[in-house]
C-alpha positions in Angstrom: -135.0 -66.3 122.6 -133.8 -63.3 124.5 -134.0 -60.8 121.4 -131.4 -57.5 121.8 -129.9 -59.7 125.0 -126.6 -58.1 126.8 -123.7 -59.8 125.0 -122.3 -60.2 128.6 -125.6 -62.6 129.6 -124.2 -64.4 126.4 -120.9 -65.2 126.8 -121.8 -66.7 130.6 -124.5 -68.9 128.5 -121.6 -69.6 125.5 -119.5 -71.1 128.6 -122.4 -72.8 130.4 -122.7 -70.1 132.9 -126.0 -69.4 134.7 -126.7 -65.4 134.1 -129.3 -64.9 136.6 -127.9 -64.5 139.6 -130.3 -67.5 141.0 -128.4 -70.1 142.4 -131.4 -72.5 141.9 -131.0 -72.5 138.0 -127.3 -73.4 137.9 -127.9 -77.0 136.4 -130.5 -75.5 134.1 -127.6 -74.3 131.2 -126.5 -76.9 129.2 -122.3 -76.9 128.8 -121.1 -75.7 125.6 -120.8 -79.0 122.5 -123.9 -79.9 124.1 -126.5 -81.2 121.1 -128.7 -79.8 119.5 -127.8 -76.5 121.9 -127.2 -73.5 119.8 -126.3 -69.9 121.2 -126.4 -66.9 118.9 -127.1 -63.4 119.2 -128.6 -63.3 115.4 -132.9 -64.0 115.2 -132.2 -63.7 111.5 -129.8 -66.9 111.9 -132.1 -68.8 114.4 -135.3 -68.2 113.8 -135.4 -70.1 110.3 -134.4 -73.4 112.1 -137.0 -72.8 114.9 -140.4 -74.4 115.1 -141.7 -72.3 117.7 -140.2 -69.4 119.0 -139.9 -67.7 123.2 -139.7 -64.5 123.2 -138.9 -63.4 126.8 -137.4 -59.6 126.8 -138.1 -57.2 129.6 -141.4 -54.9 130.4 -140.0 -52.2 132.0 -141.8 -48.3 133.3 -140.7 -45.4 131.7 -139.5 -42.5 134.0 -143.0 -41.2 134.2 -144.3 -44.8 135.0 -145.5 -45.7 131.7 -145.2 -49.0 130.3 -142.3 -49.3 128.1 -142.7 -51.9 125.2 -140.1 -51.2 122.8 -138.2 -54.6 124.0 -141.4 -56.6 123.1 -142.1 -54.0 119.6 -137.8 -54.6 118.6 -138.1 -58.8 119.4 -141.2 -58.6 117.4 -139.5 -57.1 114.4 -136.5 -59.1 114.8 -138.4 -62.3 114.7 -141.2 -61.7 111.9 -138.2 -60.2 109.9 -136.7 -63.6 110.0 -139.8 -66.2 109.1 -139.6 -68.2 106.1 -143.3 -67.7 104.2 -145.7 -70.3 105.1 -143.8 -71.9 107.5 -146.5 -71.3 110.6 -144.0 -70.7 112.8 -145.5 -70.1 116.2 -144.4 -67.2 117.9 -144.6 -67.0 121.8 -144.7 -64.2 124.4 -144.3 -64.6 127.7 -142.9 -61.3 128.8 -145.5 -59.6 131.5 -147.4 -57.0 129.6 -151.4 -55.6 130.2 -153.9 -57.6 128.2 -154.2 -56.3 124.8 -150.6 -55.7 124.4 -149.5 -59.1 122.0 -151.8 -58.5 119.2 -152.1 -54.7 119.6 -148.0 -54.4 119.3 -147.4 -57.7 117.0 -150.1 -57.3 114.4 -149.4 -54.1 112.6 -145.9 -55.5 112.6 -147.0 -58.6 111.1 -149.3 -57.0 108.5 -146.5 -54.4 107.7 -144.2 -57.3 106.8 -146.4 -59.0 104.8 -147.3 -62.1 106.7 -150.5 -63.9 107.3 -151.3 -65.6 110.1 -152.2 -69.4 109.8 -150.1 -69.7 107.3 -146.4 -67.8 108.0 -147.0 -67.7 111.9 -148.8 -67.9 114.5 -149.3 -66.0 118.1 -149.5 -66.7 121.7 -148.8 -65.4 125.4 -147.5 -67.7 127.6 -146.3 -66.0 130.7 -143.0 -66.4 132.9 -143.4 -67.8 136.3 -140.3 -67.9 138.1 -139.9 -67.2 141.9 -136.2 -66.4 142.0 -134.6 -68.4 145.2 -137.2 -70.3 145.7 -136.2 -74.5 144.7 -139.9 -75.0 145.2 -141.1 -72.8 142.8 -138.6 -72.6 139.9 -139.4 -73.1 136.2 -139.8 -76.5 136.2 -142.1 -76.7 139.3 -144.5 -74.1 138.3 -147.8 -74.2 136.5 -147.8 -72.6 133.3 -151.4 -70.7 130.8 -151.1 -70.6 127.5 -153.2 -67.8 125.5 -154.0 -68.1 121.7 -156.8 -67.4 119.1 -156.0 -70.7 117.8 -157.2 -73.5 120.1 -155.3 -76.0 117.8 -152.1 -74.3 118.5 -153.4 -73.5 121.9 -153.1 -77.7 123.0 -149.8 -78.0 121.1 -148.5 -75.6 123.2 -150.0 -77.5 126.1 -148.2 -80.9 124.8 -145.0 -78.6 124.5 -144.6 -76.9 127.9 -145.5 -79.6 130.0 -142.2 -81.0 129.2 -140.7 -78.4 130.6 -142.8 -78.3 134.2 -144.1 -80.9 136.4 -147.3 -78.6 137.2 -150.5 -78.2 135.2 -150.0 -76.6 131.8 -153.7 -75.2 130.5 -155.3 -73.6 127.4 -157.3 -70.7 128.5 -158.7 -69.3 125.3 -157.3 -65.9 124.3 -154.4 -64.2 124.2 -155.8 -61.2 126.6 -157.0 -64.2 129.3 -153.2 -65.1 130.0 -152.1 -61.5 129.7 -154.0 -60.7 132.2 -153.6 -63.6 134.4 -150.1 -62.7 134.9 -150.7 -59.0 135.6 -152.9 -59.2 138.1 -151.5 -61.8 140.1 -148.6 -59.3 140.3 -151.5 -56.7 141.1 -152.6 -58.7 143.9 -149.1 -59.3 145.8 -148.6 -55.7 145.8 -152.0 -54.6 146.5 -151.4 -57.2 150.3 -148.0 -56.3 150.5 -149.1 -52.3 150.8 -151.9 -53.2 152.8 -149.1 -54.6 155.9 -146.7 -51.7 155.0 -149.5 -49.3 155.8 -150.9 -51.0 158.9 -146.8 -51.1 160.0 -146.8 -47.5 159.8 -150.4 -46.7 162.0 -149.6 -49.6 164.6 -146.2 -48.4 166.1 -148.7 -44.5 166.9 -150.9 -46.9 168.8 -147.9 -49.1 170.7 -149.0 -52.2 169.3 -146.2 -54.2 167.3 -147.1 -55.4 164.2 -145.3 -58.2 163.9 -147.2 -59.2 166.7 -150.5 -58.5 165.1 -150.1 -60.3 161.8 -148.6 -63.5 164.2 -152.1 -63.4 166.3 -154.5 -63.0 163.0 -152.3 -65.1 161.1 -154.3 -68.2 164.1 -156.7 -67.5 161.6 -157.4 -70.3 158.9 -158.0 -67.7 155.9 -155.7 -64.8 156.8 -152.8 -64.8 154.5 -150.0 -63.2 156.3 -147.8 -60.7 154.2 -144.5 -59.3 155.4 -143.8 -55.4 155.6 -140.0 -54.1 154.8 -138.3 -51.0 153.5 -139.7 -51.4 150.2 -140.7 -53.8 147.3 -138.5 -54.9 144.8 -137.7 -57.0 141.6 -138.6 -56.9 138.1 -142.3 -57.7 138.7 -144.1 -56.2 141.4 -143.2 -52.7 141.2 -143.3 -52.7 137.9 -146.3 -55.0 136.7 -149.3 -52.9 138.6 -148.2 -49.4 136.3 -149.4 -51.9 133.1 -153.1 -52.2 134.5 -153.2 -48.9 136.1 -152.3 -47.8 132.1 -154.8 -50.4 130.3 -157.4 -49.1 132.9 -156.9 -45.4 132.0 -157.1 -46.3 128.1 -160.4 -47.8 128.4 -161.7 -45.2 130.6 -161.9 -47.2 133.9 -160.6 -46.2 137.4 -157.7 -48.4 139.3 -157.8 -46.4 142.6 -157.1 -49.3 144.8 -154.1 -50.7 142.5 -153.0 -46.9 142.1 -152.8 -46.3 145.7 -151.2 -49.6 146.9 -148.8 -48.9 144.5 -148.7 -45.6 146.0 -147.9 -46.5 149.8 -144.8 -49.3 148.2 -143.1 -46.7 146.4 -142.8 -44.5 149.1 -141.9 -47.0 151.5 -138.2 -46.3 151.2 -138.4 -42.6 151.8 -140.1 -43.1 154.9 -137.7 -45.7 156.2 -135.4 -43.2 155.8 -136.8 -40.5 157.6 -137.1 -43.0 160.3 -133.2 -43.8 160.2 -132.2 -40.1 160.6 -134.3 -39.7 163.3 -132.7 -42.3 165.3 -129.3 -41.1 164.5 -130.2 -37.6 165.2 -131.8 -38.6 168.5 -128.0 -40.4 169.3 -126.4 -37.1 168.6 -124.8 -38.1 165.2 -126.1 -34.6 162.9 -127.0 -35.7 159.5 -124.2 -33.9 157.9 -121.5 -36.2 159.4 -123.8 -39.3 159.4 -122.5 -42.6 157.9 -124.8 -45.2 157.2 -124.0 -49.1 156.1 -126.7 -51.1 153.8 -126.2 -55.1 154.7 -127.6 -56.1 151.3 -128.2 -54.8 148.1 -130.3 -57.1 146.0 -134.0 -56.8 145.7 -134.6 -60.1 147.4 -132.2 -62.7 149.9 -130.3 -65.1 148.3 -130.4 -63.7 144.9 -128.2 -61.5 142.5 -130.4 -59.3 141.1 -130.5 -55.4 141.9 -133.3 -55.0 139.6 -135.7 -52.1 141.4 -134.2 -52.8 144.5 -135.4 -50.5 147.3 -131.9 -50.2 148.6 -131.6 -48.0 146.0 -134.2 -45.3 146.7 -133.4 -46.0 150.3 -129.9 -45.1 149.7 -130.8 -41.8 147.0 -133.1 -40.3 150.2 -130.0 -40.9 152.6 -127.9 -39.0 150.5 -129.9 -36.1 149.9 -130.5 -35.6 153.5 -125.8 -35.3 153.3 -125.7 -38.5 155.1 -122.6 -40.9 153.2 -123.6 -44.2 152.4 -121.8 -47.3 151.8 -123.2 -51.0 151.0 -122.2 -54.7 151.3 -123.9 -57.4 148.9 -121.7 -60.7 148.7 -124.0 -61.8 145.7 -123.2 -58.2 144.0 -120.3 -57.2 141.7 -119.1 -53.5 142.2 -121.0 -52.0 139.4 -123.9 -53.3 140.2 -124.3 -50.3 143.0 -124.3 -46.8 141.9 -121.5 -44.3 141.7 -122.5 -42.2 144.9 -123.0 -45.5 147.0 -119.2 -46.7 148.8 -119.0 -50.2 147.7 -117.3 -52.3 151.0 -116.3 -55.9 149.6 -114.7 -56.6 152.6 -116.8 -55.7 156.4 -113.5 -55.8 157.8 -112.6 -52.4 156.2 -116.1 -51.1 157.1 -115.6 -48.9 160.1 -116.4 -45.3 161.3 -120.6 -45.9 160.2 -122.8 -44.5 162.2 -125.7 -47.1 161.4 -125.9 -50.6 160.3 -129.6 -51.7 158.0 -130.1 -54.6 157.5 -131.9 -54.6 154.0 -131.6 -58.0 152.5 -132.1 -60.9 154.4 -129.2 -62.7 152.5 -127.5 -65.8 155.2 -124.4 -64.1 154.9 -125.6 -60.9 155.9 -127.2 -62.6 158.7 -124.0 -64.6 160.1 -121.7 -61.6 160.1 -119.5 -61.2 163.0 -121.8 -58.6 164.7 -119.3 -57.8 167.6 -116.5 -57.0 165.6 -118.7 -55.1 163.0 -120.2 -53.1 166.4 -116.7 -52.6 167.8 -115.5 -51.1 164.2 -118.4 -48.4 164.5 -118.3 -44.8 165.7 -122.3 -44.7 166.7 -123.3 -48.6 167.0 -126.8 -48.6 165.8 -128.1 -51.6 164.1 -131.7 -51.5 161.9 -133.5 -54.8 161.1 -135.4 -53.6 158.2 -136.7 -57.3 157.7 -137.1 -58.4 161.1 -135.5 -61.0 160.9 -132.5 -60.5 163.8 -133.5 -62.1 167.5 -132.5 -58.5 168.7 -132.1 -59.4 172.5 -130.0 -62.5 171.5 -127.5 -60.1 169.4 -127.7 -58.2 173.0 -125.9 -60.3 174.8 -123.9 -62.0 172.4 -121.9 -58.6 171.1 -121.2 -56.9 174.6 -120.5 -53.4 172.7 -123.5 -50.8 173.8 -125.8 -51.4 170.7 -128.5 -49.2 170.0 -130.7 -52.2 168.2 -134.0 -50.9 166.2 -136.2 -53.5 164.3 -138.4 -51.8 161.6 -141.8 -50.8 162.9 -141.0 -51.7 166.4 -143.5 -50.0 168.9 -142.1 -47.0 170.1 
């Protein structure tokens, strides 16, 4: 159960709606009448029925980048509240927290209440795995760990979730081994993904593209080639790291490697942004009258989902240097973007920009008619911020002089 869900995220479920904005989960929701499919919004009215219970709420940061576990604290409450005395009802996690955070935030609830475990309830972590977009690796394709103090409960949960994927399911012992599984392999992705963003910064100083570079070591067999963009977004990677760099600092350990990865992501947009006002000023456009157009919104192609999307601190930095923005995201409704960002639904009404980015890779922001959007222009610049455009291809198919930049080009 989503516990304290938005009633909105509901009613798309209630009418057999997919809420995610992942087109790869559409069959996923069963249609309403279906059996033994029940929707509510009330732990206290489903929780009785329930043999064992998902809790899956968000792990956000705080404004100071601390973890934030009230969702995981309220579900808690809400479900404990709701268990019928001795009924062993087993209670899963499988939000992304540090390790430590299941029993330390669950127990005192649990003893406050008055219930005993192995015999009212019973813990685990389980943690999400999703990859939204990609068919390959959706919830049914990926392998799943399963955390508890109880090994008996442990292989039931086994037996119980590998119905649900074709991949391995496996006990791994404790609660804090699956915690901490999930962290870090958030950690690590963020940890190689600032690794490219920084060597995409020194390279273009030397001349050396480095898209280039990552193509010639990538011949080797055990390079793993990571992409570098305007920034890093979603739900998990700019968020998960701030959870270890936290559980570090309470046992009195450093986390100067995941601290400063994080570090070099974060300010990823700002820089990009420098880099953009450069270029305009260098075409004569002064910041002050400078329009710039964002070709994608969402933190990640093919997905609705504008959950810590760099586009946004992209588009924040912009603004405070007085240049207007505006921003086009087909998978996107109008209030997903904020209030001093000019929504365009349709590119046909998007003219006068200065500057076109290209921030999500999205195919329709790919197949746009690049001509007409050049000709509609009053300074035709175009930015690849996930080089991703054959640049001297769109040269010679659009005719209009086009100034055409790709992020971290050599200069």
């Amino acid at each position: 159960m989503g516990s304290r869900c938005f009633q909105a995220y509901v009613d798309m479920v209630l009418q057999g709606k997919n809420p995610t904005g992942d087109p790869d989960v559409d069959d996923i929701v069963p249609q309403p009448g279906t059996e033994r499919w029940n929707i509510t919004t009330s732990a206290a009215e489903a929780v009785p029925h329930c043999d064992v219970v998902l809790v899956t709420v968000p792990t956000p940061i705080t404004h100071d980048l601390k973890p934030d576990l009230s969702y995981v604290a309220g579900a808690g409450r809400d479900v404990f509240e709701a268990i019928r005395k001795g009924s062993n009802t087993i209670v899963v996690l499988e939000s992304t927290v540090y390790p430590g955070v299941t029993a330390q935030t669950w127990h005192p609830l649990i003893e406050e209440l008055g219930l005993v475990i192995g015999d009212d309830l019973e813990i685990a972590y389980c943690p999400e795995r999703f990859n939204p977009g990609d068919s390959a690796h959706g919830v049914r394709q990926v392998a799943r760990v399963i955390g508890c103090s109880n090994p008996e409960v442990g292989e039931a949960l086994v037996s119980l979730y590998s119905k649900l994927t074709t991949e391995d399911v496996r006990y791994v012992g404790k609660l804090e081994v699956a915690e901490a599984a999930k962290v870090i392999e958030n950690v690590q992705r963020d940890i190689n993904i600032a690794l490219v963003n920084e060597l995409a910064r020194i390279f273009p100083a030397l001349d050396v593209d480095v898209e280039d570079v990552l193509s010639a070591a990538a011949t080797k067999w055990n390079f793993h080639r990571y992409t570098p963009g305007v920034g890093v977004g979603g739900h998990c990677i700019p968020v998960d790291p701030y959870y270890m760099i936290q559980r570090a600092a309470d046992v009195g350990v450093p986390a100067g490697l995941i601290t400063a990865a994080r570090a070099v992501n974060r300010s990823m947009p700002s820089h990009v942004a420098g880099v953009l006002g450069d270029l305009m000023w260098n075409a004569g456009v002064p910041a002050g009258e400078a329009k710039v157009l964002l070709l994608g919104w969402s933190y990640k192609a093919e997905v609705g989902d504008p959950r810590e999307t760099p586009a946004e601190p992209l588009a924040e930095t912009l603004i405070s240097k007085g240049i207007k923005v505006g921003a086009w995201d087909p998978h996107l409704e109008a209030n997903d973007f904020p209030d001093n960002v000019d929504v365009i639904t349709d590119l046909s009404n998007a003219s006068g920009y200065d500057m076109v980015v290209l921030v999500t890779a999205h195919k329709a922001c790919l197949s746009i008619d690049w001509q007409t959007l050049a000709k509609q222009m009053r300074t035709p610049i175009l930015y690849d911020g996930r080089r991703v455009l054959d640049l001297d291809d769109l040269n010679q198919k659009v005719g209009t002089p086009l100034l055409l930049v790709a992020l971290f080009e050599e200069n």
